[in-house]
ZAMARGU-4260 file (C-alpha; in steps of 0.2 Angstrom, whole numbers, plus 5000, padded with zeros to 4 digits):
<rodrens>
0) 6292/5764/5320 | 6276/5769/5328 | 6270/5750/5330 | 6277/5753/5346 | 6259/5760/5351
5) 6249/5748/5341 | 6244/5739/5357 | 6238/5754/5364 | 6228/5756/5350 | 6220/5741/5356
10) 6217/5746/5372 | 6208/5760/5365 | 6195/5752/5351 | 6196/5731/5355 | 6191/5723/5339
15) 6187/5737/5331 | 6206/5744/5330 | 6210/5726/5324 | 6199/5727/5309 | 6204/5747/5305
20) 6221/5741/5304 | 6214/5729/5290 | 6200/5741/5280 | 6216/5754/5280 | 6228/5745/5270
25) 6215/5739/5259 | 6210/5758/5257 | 6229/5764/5257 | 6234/5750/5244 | 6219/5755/5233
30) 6223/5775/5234 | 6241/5772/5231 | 6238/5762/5216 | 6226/5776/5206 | 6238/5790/5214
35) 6252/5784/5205 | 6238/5781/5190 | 6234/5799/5190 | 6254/5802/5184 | 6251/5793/5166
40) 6240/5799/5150 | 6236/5787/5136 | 6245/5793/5119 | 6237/5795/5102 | 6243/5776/5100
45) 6235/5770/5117 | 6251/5768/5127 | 6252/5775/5143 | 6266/5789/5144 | 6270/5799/5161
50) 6266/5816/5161 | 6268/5820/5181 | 6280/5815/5191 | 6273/5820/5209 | 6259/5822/5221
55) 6261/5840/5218 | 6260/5843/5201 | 6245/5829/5199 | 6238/5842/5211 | 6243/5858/5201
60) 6232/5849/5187 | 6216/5848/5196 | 6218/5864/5207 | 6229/5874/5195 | 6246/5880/5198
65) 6243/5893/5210 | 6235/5887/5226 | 6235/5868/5222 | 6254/5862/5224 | 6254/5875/5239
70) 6239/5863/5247 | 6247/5846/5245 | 6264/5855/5247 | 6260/5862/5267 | 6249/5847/5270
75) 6264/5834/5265 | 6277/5846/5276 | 6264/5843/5290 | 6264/5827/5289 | 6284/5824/5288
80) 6287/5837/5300 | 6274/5827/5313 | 6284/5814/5311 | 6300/5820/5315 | 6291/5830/5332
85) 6285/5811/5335 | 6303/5803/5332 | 6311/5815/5346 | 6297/5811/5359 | 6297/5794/5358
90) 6315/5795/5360 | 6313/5805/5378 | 6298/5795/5382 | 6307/5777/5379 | 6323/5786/5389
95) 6312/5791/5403 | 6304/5775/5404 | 6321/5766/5405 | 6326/5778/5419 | 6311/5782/5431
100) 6321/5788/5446 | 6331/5801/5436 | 6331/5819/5440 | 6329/5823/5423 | 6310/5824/5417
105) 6305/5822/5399 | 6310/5839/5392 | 6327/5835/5398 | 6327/5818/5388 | 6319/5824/5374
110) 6333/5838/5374 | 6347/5825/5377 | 6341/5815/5364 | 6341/5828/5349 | 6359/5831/5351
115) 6366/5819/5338 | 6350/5824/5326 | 6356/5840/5324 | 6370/5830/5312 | 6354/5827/5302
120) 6357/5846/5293 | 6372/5839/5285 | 6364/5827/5275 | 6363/5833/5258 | 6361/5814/5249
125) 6350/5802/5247 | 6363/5787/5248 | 6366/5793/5266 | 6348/5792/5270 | 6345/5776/5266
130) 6361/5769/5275 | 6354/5776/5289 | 6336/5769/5285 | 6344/5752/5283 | 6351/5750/5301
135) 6335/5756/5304 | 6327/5743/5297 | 6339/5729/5305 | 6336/5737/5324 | 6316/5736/5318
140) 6316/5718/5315 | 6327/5714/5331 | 6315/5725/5343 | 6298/5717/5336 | 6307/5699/5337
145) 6312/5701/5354 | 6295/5707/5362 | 6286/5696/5351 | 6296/5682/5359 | 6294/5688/5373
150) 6274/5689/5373 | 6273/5671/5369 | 6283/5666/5386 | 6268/5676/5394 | 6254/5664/5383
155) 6247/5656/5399 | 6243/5673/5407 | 6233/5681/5389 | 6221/5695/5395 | 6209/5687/5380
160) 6193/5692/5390 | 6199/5711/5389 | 6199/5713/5373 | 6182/5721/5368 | 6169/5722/5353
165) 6160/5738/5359 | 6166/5754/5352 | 6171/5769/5364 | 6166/5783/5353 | 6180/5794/5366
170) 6195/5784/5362 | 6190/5775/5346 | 6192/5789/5335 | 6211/5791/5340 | 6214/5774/5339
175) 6209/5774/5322 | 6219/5793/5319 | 6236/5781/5324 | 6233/5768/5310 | 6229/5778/5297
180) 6246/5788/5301 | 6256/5770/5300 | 6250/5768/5283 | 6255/5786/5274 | 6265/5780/5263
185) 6257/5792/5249 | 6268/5805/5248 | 6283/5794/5242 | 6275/5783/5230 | 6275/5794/5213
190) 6295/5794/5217 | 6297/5775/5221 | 6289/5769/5207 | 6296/5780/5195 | 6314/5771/5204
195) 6305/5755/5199 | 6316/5743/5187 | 6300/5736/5182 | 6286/5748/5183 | 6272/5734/5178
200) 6277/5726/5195 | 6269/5743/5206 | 6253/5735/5210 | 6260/5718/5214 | 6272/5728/5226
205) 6259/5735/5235 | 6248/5721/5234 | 6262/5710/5247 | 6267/5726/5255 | 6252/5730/5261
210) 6247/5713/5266 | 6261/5709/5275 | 6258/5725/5284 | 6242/5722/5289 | 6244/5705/5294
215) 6259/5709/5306 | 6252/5726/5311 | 6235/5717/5317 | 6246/5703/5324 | 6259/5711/5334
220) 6243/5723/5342 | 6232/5709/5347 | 6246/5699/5356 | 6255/5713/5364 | 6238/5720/5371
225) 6235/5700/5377 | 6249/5698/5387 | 6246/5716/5396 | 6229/5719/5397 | 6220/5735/5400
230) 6238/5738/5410 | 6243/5742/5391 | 6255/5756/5391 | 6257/5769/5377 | 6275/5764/5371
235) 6274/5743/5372 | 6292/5742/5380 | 6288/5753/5395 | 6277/5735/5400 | 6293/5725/5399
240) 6295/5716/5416 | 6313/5721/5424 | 6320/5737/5422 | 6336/5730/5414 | 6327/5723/5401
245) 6317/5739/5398 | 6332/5746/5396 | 6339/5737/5382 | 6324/5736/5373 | 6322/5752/5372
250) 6339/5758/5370 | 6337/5749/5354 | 6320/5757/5352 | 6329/5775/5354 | 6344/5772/5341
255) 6332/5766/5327 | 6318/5781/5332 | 6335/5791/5329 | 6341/5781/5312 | 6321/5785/5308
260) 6322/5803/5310 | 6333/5807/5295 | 6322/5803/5281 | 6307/5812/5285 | 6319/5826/5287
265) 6327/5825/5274 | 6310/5824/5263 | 6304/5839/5272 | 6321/5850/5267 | 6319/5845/5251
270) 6303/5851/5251 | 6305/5866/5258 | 6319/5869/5248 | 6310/5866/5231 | 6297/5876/5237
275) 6306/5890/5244 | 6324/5891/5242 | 6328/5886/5224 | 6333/5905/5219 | 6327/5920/5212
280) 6316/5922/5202 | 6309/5906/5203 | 6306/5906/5223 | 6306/5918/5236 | 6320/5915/5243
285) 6338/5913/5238 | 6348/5897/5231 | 6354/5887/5250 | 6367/5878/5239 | 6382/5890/5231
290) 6393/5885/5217 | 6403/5871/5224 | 6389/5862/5228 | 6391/5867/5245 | 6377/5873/5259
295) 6377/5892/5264 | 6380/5896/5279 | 6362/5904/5283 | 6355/5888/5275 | 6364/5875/5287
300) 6356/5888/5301 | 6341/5885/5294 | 6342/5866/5293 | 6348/5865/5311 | 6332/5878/5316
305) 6322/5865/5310 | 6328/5852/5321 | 6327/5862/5334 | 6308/5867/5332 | 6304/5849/5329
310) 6310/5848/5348 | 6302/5862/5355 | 6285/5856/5347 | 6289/5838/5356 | 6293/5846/5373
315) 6277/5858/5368 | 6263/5844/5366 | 6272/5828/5375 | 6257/5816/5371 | 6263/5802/5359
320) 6247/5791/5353 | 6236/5807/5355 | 6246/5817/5343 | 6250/5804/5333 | 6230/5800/5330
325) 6226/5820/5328 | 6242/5819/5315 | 6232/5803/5306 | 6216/5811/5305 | 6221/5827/5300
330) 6235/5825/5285 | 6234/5804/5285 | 6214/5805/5278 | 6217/5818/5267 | 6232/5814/5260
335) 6229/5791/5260 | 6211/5794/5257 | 6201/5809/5250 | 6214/5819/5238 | 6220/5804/5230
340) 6202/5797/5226 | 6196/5816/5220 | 6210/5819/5211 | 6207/5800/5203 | 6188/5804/5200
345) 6193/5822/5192 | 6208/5815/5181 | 6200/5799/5175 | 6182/5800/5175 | 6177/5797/5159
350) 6187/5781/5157 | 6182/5776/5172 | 6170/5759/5177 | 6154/5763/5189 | 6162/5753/5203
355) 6179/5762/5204 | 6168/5778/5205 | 6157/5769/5217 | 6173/5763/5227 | 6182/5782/5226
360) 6166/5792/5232 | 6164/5781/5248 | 6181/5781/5250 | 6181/5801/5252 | 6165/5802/5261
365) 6175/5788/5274 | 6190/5798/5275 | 6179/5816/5278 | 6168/5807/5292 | 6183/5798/5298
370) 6195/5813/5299 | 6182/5826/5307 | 6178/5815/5320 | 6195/5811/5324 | 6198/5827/5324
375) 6188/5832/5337 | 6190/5817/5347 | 6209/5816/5346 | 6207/5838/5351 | 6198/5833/5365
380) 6208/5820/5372 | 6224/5831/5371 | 6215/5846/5379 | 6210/5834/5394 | 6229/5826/5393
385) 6237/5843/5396 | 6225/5845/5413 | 6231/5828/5417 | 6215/5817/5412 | 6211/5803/5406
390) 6206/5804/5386 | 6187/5797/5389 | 6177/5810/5401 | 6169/5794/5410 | 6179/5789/5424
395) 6180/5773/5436 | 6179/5761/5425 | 6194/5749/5420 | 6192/5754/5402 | 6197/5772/5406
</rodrens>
């Protein structure tokens, strides 16, 4: 979804944005691969039998049950619930963008379009989910296709001096904060592959998908931010030329950020409930579900609460790209890059080559350097985007 503001990244970190979109996927594909690695012990006979079958409970092994499923627990609800707070902002930003002379400012839209999401505490299945996350899928491939086609109309007017090889320490950082978050797919890898028909086909799997990813990714940036230049706004679409094209772009923008919502939702229910909600004595809290397979009353409150606060936080901190880079280099390094490589070097270190521990240390060293300048980059930037500056404290220049 948030390829949207690929472009944007460009506009932030020229080349350098290309290339992290590249050296990401390499990086996530590699930590996804010994993530899922971390699940499976070699038997007495040398087979390899799955004795974990989540993120959490690989980090219950290293940490111990006490604090380190609670860690990886709250960081992956971050992260989902993030995602869900940058759903419903795009969805009032793309609506604001399509109406400019309304009266209605962006809490208003935001508001307006939260309204069908509060069916999403309903959903209590999986096959629902992924319906939704089908049509999803089909108004993804129509969006990119039509600005994509649209671009290569504009081929002759290409901003190709623009694009630049020096780095902006100010903006680079969140630049590089937003791809990390388009690639976090961590979380929902030990699940996926346990789905898996055919489990020795994983790697392969993410191999292509990660390819394909960055290829299209570093593509769809580097020709959306040519035909529009510096002029490069946060939310592609809000460049389109007439405002009845704007419109209908992201009209469809705003019903599949809406057909998105659902599944980090639902993820982050699920979590919550298995954490919190699955009944005395085990959690704190009460069961949500009764006898008949039903939600509690107090519990569909709840779930509709949760909808709400992820709309409040959007109305709270109405900055796409800048929250989405602080979002990446806060929970996307730790979760893509360091924990899965520590948790790889502590699980398998003694069966381990000298160039895969190699390969996981600088990994981890990346993601800390990486995430703790993005960090503060990406802080700064929001602070100055609240007192209605620009993210870089250097004005006059085009670049700013």
């Amino acid at each position: 979804m948030f390829i949207v503001s690929f472009p944007y990244a460009v506009v932030q970190g020229g080349y350098w944005a290309i290339l992290s979109m590249i050296v990401v996927a390499y990086i996530c594909c590699h930590t996804g691969k010994i993530l899922v690695q971390c699940l499976y012990e070699e038997n007495e006979h040398g087979r390899k039998v799955r004795v974990r079958n989540s993120y959490v409970e690989i980090a219950e092994h290293v940490w111990g049950k006490r604090f380190g499923g609670r860690i990886v627990d709250c960081a992956q609800i971050i992260e989902l619930l993030m995602t869900c707070i940058l759903y419903v902002l795009l969805c009032g930003d793309l609506i604001k963008g399509s109406f400019p002379d309304s009266p209605l400012g962006l809490s208003s839209w935001i508001m307006v379009s939260t309204i069908p999401l509060l069916a999403c505490a309903f959903l209590q299945s999986l096959q629902r989910v992924s319906m939704l996350s089908f049509w999803c899928t089909v108004a993804h491939m129509l969006i990119n296709a039509i600005i994509i086609i649209y671009c290569f109309t504009r081929v002759t007017e290409w901003h190709w001096s623009d694009v630049q090889v020096r780095i902006n320490i100010w903006t680079f950082p969140i630049s590089l904060g937003i791809v990390v978050f388009s690639y976090t797919s961590q979380i929902f890898l030990p699940t996926l592959e346990c789905n898996l028909e055919d489990k020795s086909k994983f790697t392969c799997m993410m191999h292509w998908t990660h390819l394909a990813a960055a290829v299209f990714k570093a593509g769809f940036s580097y020709i959306g931010f040519l035909t529009w230049g510096f002029a490069t706004k946060e939310v592609i679409s809000n460049n389109l030329p007439t405002q009845v094209f704007k419109i209908i772009v992201n009209m469809i923008l705003v019903a599949k950020a809406q057909l998105s919502y659902p599944l980090p939702y639902f993820a982050a229910v699920e979590l919550l409930e298995t954490s919190l909600f699955a009944g005395r004595p085990e959690t704190v809290f009460p069961a949500c579900i009764d006898n008949t397979h039903r939600l509690k009353i107090w519990a569909l409150i709840c779930r509709v609460a949760l909808v709400v606060f992820t709309t409040l936080l959007a109305i709270i901190i109405p900055h796409f790209a800048i929250l989405m880079g602080l979002i990446g280099s806060f929970t996307g390094t730790m979760l893509s890059f360091v924990w899965p490589c520590y948790f790889h070097l502590k699980i398998k270190w003694h069966t381990m080559s000298i160039t895969y521990k190699i390969l996981d240390i600088a990994i981890i060293v990346i993601g800390l350097a990486c995430g703790s300048i993005g960090i503060y980059y990406s802080g700064h930037a929001l602070t100055r985007a609240f007192q209605g500056l620009p993210p870089s404290p250097f004005h006059g220049s085009k670049h700013d």
